[in-house]
C-alpha positions, 0 to 999 in steps of 0.5 A, a space after each residue: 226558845 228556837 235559835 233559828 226559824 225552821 221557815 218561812 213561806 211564801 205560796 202564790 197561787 194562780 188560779 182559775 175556776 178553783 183549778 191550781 194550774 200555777 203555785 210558786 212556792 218561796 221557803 227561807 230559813 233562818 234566824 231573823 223573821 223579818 229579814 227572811 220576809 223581805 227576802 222572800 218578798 224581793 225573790 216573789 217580785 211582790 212589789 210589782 203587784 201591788 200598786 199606789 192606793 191599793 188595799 193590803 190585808 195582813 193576817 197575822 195567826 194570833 191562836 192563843 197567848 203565848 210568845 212567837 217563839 213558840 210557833 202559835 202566833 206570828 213572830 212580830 218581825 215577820 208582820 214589820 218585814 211585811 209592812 
């Protein structure tokens, strides 16, 4: 088992057309998934996006049966640090 999270990311992506004119990209690491997702919530200004009543869709990679600290699925902290 990891003692530490090599990272978490956070890509934004303005795009035109397809084009990739602007990427901001957020990277945390450390030891506590869901605090490093709100973290990198707060550094990306996330909050200002979104807006009472909006839809939100988080996809959590759920690859094959194995615990989060093996890397194949997403840690449950990072989903909680989301919601």
């Amino acid at each position: 088992m990891l003692d530490h999270y090599p990272s978490i990311r956070y890509i934004e992506c303005n795009t035109t057309m397809g084009d990739m004119q602007d990427m901001d990209i957020y990277i945390d690491y450390g030891n506590n998934p869901g605090k490093m997702t709100i973290e990198l919530m707060k550094a990306a200004e996330v909050s200002k996006r979104i807006t009472p009543g909006m839809r939100v869709c988080i996809k959590p990679n759920l690859v094959v049966a194995r615990p989060a600290h093996a890397g194949a699925t997403t840690h449950p902290a990072l989903v909680a640090g989301i919601i």
